[in-house]
C-alpha positions, 0 to 999 in steps of 0.5 A, a space after each residue: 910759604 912759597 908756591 908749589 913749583 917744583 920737587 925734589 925727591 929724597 930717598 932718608 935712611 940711617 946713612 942719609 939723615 933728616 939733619 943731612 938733609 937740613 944742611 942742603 937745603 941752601 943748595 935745594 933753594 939755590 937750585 929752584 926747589 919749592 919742596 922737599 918730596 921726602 921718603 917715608 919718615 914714619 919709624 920703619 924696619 931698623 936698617 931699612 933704605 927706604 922707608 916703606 916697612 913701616 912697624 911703627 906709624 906713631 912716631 917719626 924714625 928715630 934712626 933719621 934723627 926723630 921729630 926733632 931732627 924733622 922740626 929742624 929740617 922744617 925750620 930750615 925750609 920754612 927759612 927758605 919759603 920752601 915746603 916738605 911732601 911727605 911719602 905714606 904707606 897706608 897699605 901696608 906695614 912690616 911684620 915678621 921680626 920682633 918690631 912690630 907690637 901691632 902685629 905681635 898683639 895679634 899673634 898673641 891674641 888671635 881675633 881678642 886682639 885690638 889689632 886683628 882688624 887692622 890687619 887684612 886677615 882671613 880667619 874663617 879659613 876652608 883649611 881646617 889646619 887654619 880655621 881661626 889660626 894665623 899662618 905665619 910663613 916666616 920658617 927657613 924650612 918645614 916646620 916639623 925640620 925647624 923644630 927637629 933642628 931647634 931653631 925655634 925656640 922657647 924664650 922668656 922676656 924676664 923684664 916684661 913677664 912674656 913667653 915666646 917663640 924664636 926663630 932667628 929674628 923672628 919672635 912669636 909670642 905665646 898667648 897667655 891663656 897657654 902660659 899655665 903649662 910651661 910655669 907648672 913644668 918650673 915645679 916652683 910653688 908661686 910659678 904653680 900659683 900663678 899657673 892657675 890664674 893664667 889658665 883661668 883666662 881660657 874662661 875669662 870673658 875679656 882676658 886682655 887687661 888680667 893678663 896684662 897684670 897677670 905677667 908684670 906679677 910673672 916679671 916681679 917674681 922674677 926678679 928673684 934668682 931661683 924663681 927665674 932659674 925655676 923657669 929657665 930650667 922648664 924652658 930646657 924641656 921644649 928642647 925640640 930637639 929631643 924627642 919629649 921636646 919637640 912633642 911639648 914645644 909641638 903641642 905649644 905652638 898647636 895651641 896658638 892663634 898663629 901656625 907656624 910656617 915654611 917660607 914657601 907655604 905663603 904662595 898657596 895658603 895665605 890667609 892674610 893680604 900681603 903686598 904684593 908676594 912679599 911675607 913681610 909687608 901685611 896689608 891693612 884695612 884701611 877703609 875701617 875708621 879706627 884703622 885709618 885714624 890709628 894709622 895716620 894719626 901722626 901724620 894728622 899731627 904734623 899736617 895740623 902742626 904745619 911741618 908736613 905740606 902735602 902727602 903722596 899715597 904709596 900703591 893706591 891700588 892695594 887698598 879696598 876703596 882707593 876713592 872712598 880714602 883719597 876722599 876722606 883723607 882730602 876732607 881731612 887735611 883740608 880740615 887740618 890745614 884751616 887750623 895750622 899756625 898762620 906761617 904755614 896755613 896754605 891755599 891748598 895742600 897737595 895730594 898725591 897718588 901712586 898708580 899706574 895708568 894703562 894706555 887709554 886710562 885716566 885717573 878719576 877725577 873725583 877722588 880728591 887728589 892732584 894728580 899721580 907721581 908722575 909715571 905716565 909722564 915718564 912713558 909719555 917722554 919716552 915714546 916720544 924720544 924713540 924712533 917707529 923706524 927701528 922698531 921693526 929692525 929691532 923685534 926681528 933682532 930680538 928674535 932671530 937672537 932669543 928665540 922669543 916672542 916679539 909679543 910684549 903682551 904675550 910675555 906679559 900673559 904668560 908671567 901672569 899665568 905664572 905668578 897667578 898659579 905660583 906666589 899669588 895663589 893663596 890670594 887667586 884661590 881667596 878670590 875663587 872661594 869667595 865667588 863659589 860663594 856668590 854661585 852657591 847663594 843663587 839657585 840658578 848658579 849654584 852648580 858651577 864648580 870650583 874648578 869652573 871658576 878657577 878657570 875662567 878667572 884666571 883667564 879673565 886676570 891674564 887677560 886684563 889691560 889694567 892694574 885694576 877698575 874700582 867698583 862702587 855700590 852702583 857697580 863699575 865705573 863707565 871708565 872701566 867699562 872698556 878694560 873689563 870687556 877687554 878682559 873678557 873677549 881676550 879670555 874667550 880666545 883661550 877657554 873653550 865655549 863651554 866656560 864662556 857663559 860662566 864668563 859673563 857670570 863674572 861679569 855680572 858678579 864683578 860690578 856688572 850689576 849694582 849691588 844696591 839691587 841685591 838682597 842683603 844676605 848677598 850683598 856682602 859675599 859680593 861686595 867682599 869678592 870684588 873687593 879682593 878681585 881688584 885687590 888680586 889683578 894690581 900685585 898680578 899686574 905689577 908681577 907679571 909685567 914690571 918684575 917679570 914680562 920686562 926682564 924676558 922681553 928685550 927689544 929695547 929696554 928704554 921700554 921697559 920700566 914702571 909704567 910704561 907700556 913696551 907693547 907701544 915703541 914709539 907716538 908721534 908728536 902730536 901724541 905727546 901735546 894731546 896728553 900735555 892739553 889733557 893733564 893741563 885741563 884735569 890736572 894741572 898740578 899732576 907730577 913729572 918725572 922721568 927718575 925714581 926710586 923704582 925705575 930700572 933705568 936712570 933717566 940718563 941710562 934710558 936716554 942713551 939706549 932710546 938712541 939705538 931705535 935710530 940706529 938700529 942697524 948699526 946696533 945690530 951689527 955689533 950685537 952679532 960681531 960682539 956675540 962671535 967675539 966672547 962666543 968661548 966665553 959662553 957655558 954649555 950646561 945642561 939646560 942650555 947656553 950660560 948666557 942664554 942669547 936674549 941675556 947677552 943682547 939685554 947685557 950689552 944694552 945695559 952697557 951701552 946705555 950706563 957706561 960712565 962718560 969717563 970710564 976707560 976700559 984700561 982703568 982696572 978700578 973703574 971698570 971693576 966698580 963698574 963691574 960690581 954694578 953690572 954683576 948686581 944689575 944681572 942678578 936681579 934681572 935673571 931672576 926676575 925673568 923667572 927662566 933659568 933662575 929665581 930669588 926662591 931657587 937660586 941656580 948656581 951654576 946659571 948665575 955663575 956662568 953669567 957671571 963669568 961672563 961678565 967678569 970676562 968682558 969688563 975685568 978680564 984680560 982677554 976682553 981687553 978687546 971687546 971691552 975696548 969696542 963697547 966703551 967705544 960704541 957707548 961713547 959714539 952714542 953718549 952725544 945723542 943720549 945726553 942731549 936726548 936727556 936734556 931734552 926730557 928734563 926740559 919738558 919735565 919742567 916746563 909742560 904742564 904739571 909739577 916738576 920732580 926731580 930725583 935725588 942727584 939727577 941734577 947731574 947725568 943719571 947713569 944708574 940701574 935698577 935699585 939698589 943702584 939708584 939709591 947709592 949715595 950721591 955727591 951734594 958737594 959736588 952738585 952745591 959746589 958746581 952751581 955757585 960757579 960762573 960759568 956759560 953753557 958754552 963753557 959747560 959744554 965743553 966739558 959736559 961729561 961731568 954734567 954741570 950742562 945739566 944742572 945749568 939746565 935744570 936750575 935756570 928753568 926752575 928759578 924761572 918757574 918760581 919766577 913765573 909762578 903763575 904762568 906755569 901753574 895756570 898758563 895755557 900748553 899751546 902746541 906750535 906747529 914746525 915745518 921745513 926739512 926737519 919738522 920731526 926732529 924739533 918740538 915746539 910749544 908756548 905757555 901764556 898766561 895774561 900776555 906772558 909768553 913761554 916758548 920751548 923748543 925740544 930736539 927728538 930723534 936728533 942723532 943723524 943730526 947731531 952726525 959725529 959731534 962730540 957734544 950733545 949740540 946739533 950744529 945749527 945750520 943743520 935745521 936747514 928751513 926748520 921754523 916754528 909758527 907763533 901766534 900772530 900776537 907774538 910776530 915782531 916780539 923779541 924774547 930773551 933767552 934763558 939759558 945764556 940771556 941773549 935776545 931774538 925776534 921773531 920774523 912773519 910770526 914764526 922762529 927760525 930753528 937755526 937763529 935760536 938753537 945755535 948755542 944749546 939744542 934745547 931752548 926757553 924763551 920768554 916775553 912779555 906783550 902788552 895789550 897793544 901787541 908790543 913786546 915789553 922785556 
């Protein structure tokens, strides 16, 4: 197998199929992908678009065509000496439903069953409601008003010899030591019979197998048609909704393993980890050997077989240990891969994680793994395509229009002050519990209260910079260190003095202290507290900030996405290479991306609106001109205007970042797919801000009126005018933005790391948030476009339909697979620029053994690139603009990779205007003998 030289991320589900995939793989190749980056493949919810509701990690999904589907995927990319990343959720897996048999083992058996410690469950709850019962919050209303509407209903499996309870798609089974009751209420003599020996589990030491036979007796006896007419009739007495009904059915349920559940009740009285708020997603314990074993028991075989070549963890930060299982799962697969089939045995299999890294924080090194997925890349790319200029400008229009803080951190801590005290709760209360008990098991503790401990935590958590720290047995790592101090001085600034000692309690208890130090009977309550703690501040975080804080906060929402950091607008260049030299030095084969299938903007989307920093003035009287012209379309309600202000100024960002290069605001089928797009965009954005509206408590009338609104400035006839102005206005920014996002693919691909591109955004990504970055994508297009013959001049001509892109993105991959070597191993080298216009123009080299790379990438090139058309700077505007090369490169002449043509360097430097005079983004390439001479 070929290196490891770039990725292609795939989103697989019933409409995009393993098979699908197969028949581009040609194109893949072509196109200079080494690797697959596959979605996960493990069978997940029926109907699921993404993969990560696993309810079965035993076998590959059959509705993406099952393991031989994969088998035939493999082959074909074994053909082309390509590989396949395979996404894995070890986290977390579906439940609710009827499709999870793990998960309704444990409803049916309660802490007998096998698989009650896979689950994160608290069964030892302080609610006495609780206490050894599951709380299952799947209900659509209170539970005493779903069963006075029957719409939980007692059912019968008359093939498996199975009770259990319905609620829409949800099944809940009856355990069978309760089974008794309702065979007795049949009044049929062997339903009677065998109503004693299912009673008889209630005594049995170990009632698991008994009942197993016990209900394929049941089945059989069913097979004969009074028999099953017997019991179908002692159904009809749970009928809840008559008064003897629901008194049995209530008495039924009461006496389960699960307690069935509003919807709502999940925020405060969960007893078992979720992801993040999410009912349906429960966390597992991992960390325990028999559930790490059963959970990636397939995903060893096809490691061990050869078809998987290296993995990607999802959420790291959900799970207990992160370290501890990115260390075991690494000795593992390097196991594994020693004893694959000779044609698939590799060098080293890649591993992978998903994680956030906060401004100043670094991903440990000692973890076993290559790097993250690359979010940080993307925020790094970003700060540098922002302007500090227009920062001020644009936090005053902000303001003057919303009326909120300019203070994205201050955003942020009020939305975990929310999320905290409303859909996490349950997990915020879990954590105080448990350190009550850490203070009770001290004497000189003991007195502080509950309420003491509410409050300091929840400060400690509003305040903390980081998605979580990772506590060990000797107590915090050095690194984390600075986080949580942090943590605590923001906390002093809003409890009083009176709970700042309880502060540095928390301190201590939180990884302050080693627990090896401790007396054994306190070790576990504190090792479980922590655990939990990091558990509870990486869902607050991704709440509070990605799905809250950047959805209130809209200075410039090309700052706002996963894992970017909006407190920061813009670094400067030497930013960008210092963060380049430090993954070359610790991880070399990190990935990059600018494109997900979590990001709220395409990378296209996000280029364009990044433009506005640099005119930002500009923009700001068209936000004013544009607010006056629709002001008729704006709602009075009674909470306030509809759209509030701040929704309109994210609105017409939206707009001008995604309007399609060929949209005409005269074209009344395009402007209204377009308007559906927008419409969805706008749903979720309101309610993620959590203001006027939100996802549990929808507000009609707000959502309406925003809607209207919309509809009113791309579809109506009145808005003929203002939707003329906007399309206008994104069509003067389109230049700047689309040579800003070929600039960040550039450097994608060629600053140290692994490249990984999205699916489709080989051409312009104009997309949004998901759903609508998971829409289908043209391959025809993309494969028929690549075979045809064309030069970048040519493309550029006609670079709306993005084939300038492409160009791009597969002659620098085909030579990454050809200088394999160089990007893998060669060292990043900044170059310095000077003349008039040194800002505007990033330069650096790779060399490896006498091999040469030189990149240069534009940055805050709209006022050069003035009223082009195209996204070129016309060359004589660099002006004096050089770049200094290392005296061994002066006299070398290099090819260039995009059109093939040559230039020398003069005086050890390169003239801007010499080498940018086709395309404004460059890749050139040299070969020098030890003797100094170039050699092409």
């Amino acid at each position: 197998m070929k290196d490891l030289t770039a990725t292609l991320r795939l989103q697989f589900h019933r409409g995009f199929t393993l098979d699908d995939a197969t028949a581009l793989v040609d194109y893949f190749a072509e196109l200079g992908i080494s690797h697959i980056y596959a979605s996960p493949l493990l069978t997940a919810r029926p109907g699921s678009m993404h993969g990560y509701d696993v309810i079965d990690p035993t076998r590959i999904n059959p509705e993406l065509g099952g393991e031989p589907a994969l088998q035939r995927l493999v082959e074909a990319l074994r053909a082309k000496g390509m590989g396949l990343i395979l996404d894995i959720v070890s986290n977390h897996m579906a439940v609710g439903g009827a499709g999870n048999a793990w998960w309704l083992d444990v409803l049916e058996w309660g802490r007998r069953s096998p698989y009650a410690q896979f689950f994160d469950i608290e069964w030892n709850s302080p609610d006495p409601l609780l206490e050894g019962q599951l709380l299952v919050p799947f209900l659509g209303s209170d539970y005493g008003e779903a069963l006075q509407q029957g719409t939980v209903k007692l059912c019968l499996d008359i093939d498996n010899g199975a009770l259990y309870a319905e609620h829409y798609e949800h099944r809940f089974p009856i355990t069978p030591p309760s089974y008794g009751e309702v065979l007795r209420a049949a009044d049929h003599p062997q339903l009677r019979t065998l109503a004693q020996h299912f009673d008889a589990l209630k005594t049995e030491p170990a009632p698991y197998q008994t009942a197993r036979l016990l209900r394929a007796d049941l089945a059989e006896q069913l097979q004969d048609a009074s028999t099953r007419q017997a019991l179908e009739q002692a159904l009809n007495s749970y009928d809840s909704t008559t008064a003897d009904g629901f008194r049995r059915l209530h008495g039924l349920l009461e006496r389960q393993h699960y307690r069935l559940a509003s919807w709502r009740t999940a925020g405060d009285d969960i007893n078992w980890r979720r992801f993040f708020d999410i009912n349906e997603l429960g966390g597992l314990r991992v960390e325990r050997p028999v559930v790490f074993e059963e959970t990636h028991a397939k995903i060893f075989e096809l490691i061990g077989e050869g078809l998987v070549d290296g993995l990607r963890i999802d959420h790291v930060d959900g799970l207990a240990d992160p370290r501890g299982y990115c260390r075991r799962l690494r000795r593992r697969v390097d196991r594994l891969n020693a004893g694959r089939p000779a044609e698939a045995l590799q060098d080293h299999v890649p591993i992978y994680v998903e994680k956030i890294l906060a401004g100043g924080e670094r991903l440990h090194d000692d973890w076993g793994v290559d790097g993250t997925t690359g979010y940080e890349f993307m925020n790094q790319v970003s700060l540098l395509q922002h302007d500090p200029a227009g920062e001020q400008p644009l936090c005053a229009l902000w303001g003057e229009t919303s009326g909120r803080t300019t203070d994205f951190m201050e955003e942020a801590r009020q939305a975990r002050q929310l999320v905290l005290t409303g859909p996490l709760a349950g997990d915020f209360e879990t954590v105080a519990q448990a350190l009550l008990q850490v203070a009770r098991g001290d004497v000189m503790t003991r007195d502080i209260t509950l309420g003491a401990i509410r409050r300091a935590l929840l400060e400690l958590i509003i305040h903390f910079p980081v998605y979580r720290t990772y506590i060990a047995a000797p107590g915090r790592r050095e690194a984390d260190e600075p986080f949580f101090q942090q943590a605590l001085e923001g906390a002093k600034t809003t409890l009083s003095e009176a709970d700042w000692p309880l502060l540095e309690h928390l301190q201590r208890w939180l990884g302050g202290e080693s627990l090896r130090q401790l007396p054994r009977a306190l070790r576990k309550i504190r090792r479980y507290a922590c655990t939990r703690f990091q558990q509870l501040t990486s869902p607050a975080a991704a709440k509070a900030v990605e799905d809250t804080a950047c959805y209130r906060s809209g200075i410039l929402l090309s700052r706002n996405d996963v894992g970017f950091d909006p407190q920061h607008f813009s670094a400067p260049l030497q930013a960008f290479h210092d963060e380049c030299l430090q993954r070359a030095e610790h991880f070399p084969l990190n990935l990059l991306t600018t494109a997900t299938h979590d990001h709220k903007r395409g990378e296209d989307t996000r280029a364009r609106i990044a433009v506005l920093s640099e005119r930002a003035e500009w923009f700001a009287d068209k936000v004013r001109r544009w607010r006056d012209m629709a002001a008729d379309k704006v709602e009075q309600q009674p909470d306030g205007p509809a759209p509030l202000p701040a929704d309109e100024l994210m609105l017409f960002q939206v707009l001008l970042g995604s309007w399609p290069l060929d949209l005409d605001g005269e074209d009344a089928t395009g402007m209204q797919q377009y308007c559906e797009r927008i419409l969805r965009w706008q749903e979720k954005a309101l309610r993620e801000a959590k203001l006027r509206t939100t996802w549990t408590d929808p507000n009609s009338d707000y959502e309406g009126a925003c809607r209207r609104y919309v509809e009113h400035l791309l579809t109506g006839a009145e808005g003929a005018g203002l939707r003329g102005e906007i399309g206008a206005a994104a069509a003067e920014l389109a230049p700047a933005g689309a040579l800003n996002g070929l600039a960040q693919s550039l450097l994608r691909m060629t600053t140290p790391g692994v490249p990984d591109l999205y699916q489709g955004a080989e051409f312009w990504d104009f997309s949004l948030v998901d759903p609508d970055n998971r829409r289908p994508v043209d391959f025809a297009a993309r494969r028929s476009s690549l075979t045809q013959a064309a030069t970048p001049d040519q493309l550029l001509q006609s670079w709306h339909d993005g084939r300038i892109k492409q160009l791009v993105i597969s002659r620098t991959l085909q030579a990454r697979r050809r200088f394999a070597r160089l990007f893998r191993e060669g060292r990043y080298l900044p170059l310095s620029v000077s003349g008039a216009h040194s800002e505007h123009l990033l330069a650096f080299a790779r060399e490896l053994d006498g091999q040469w790379l030189v990149v240069l990438v534009p940055r805050l090139a709209a006022g050069l690139l003035g009223d082009s058309k195209q996204p070129r700077i016309p060359a004589q505007r660099w002006g004096d603009t050089r770049v200094a090369l290392p005296e061994a490169l002066d006299g070398s002449e290099f090819e260039r990779l995009f059109d093939g043509t040559t230039v020398t360097s003069q005086q050890a430097s390169l003239e801007a205007a010499r080498v940018l005079d086709g395309l404004s983004v460059a890749v050139l390439y040299t070969s020098i003998s030890a003797t100094g001479e170039s050699q092409q």
